[in-house]
GUKEBA-151884 format. One record per residue (C-alpha): residue number from 1; residue in one letter; x, y, z. Coordinates in Angstrom, 2 decimals, always signed. Layout:
// GUKEBA-151884
> num, residu, x, y, z
> NUM, A, X, Y, Z
...
***
This chain:
// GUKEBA-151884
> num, residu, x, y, z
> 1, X, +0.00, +0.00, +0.00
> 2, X, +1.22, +3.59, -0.18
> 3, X, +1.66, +5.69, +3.03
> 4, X, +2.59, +9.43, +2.49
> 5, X, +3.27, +11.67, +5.20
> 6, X, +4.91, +15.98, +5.75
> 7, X, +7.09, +15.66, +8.80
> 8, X, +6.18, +15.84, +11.97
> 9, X, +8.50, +18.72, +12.83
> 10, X, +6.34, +21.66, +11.09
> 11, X, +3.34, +20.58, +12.68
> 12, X, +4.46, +21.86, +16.23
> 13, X, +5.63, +25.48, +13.78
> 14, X, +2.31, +26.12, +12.42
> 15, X, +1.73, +23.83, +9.55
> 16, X, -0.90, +21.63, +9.04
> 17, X, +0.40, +17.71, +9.08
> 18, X, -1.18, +14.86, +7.12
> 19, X, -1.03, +11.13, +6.88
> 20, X, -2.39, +9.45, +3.58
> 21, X, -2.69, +5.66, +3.35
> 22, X, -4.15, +4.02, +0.70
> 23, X, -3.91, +0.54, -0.55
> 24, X, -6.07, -2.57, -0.88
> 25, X, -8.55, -4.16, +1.61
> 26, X, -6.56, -6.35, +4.23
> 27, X, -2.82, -4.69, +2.94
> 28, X, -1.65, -3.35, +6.73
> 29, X, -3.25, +0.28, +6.69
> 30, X, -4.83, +0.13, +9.45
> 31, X, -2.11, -1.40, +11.93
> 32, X, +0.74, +0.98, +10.07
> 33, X, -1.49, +3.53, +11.58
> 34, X, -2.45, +2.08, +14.53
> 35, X, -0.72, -0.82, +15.52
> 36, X, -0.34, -2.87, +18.80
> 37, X, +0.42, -0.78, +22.33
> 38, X, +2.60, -3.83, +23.65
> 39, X, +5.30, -4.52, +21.91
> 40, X, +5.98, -0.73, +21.78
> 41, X, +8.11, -1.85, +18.91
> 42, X, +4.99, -2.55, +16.71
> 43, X, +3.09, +1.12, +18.06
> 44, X, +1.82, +2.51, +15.33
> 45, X, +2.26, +6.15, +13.34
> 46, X, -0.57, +7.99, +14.97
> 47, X, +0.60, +7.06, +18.90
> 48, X, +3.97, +7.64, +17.84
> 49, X, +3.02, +10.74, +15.67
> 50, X, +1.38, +11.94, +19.10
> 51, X, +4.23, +11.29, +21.11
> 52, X, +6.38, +13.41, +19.42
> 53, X, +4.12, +16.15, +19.42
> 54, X, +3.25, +15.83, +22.75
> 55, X, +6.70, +15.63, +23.82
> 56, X, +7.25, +18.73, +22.03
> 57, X, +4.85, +21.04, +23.18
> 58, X, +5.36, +20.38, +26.53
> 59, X, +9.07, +21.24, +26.14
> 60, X, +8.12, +24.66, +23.86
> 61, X, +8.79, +27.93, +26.23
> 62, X, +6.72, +31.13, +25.65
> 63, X, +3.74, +29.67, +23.40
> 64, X, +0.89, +28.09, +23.25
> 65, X, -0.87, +25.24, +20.91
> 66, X, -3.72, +24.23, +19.59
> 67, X, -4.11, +20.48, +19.10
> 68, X, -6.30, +18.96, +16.64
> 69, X, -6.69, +15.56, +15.20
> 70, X, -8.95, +13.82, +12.96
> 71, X, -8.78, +10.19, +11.73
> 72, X, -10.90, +9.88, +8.06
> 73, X, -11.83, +6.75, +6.56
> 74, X, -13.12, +7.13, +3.04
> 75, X, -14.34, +3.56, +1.43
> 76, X, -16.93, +3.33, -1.60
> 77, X, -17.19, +7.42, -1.74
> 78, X, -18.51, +7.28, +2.20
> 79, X, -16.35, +9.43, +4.48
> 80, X, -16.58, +8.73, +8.24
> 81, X, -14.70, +10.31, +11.35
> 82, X, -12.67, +7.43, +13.14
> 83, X, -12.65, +9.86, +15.96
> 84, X, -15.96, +11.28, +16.18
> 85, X, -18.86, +10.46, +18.63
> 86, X, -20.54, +8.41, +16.11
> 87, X, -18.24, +6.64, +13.67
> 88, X, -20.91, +5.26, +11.39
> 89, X, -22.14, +8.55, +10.51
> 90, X, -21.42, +9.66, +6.95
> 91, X, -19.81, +13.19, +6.54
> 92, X, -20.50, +15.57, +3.88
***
């Protein structure tokens, strides 16, 4: 499957950071992003992703940070929030 990514470093400057994976049904997507919490070998890009930015806003000095994260899925032209209250709903 193909996974692109911006690194992780502009996000905490300002920029906007994005993860695209796409690839067939069944090819890994879904644990490259997410992957296993023990072994934290096999953690995936979006704990690790968060740890980093965590990490680094809690070490920035005179500034502040607004955090936000969103986890799409987009199969047969249906787009649902991962993350949302209600993952079976359909956005627009």
């Amino acid at each position: 499957f193909y996974l692109g990514f911006l690194r992780f470093q502009g996000v905490t400057e300002g920029y906007n950071g994005t993860i695209f994976a796409y690839g067939q049904t069944g090819s890994g997507k879904s644990f490259t992003m997410q992957g296993i919490v023990d072994p934290a070998a096999q953690k995936g890009i979006i704990p690790r992703a968060f740890e980093h930015i965590f990490e680094s806003v809690q070490c920035a000095e005179n500034a502040k940070f607004l955090l936000r994260a969103s986890y799409l899925e987009i199969y047969n032209e249906d787009i649902r929030d991962l993350l949302g209250a209600d993952t079976k709903q359909k956005l627009e």
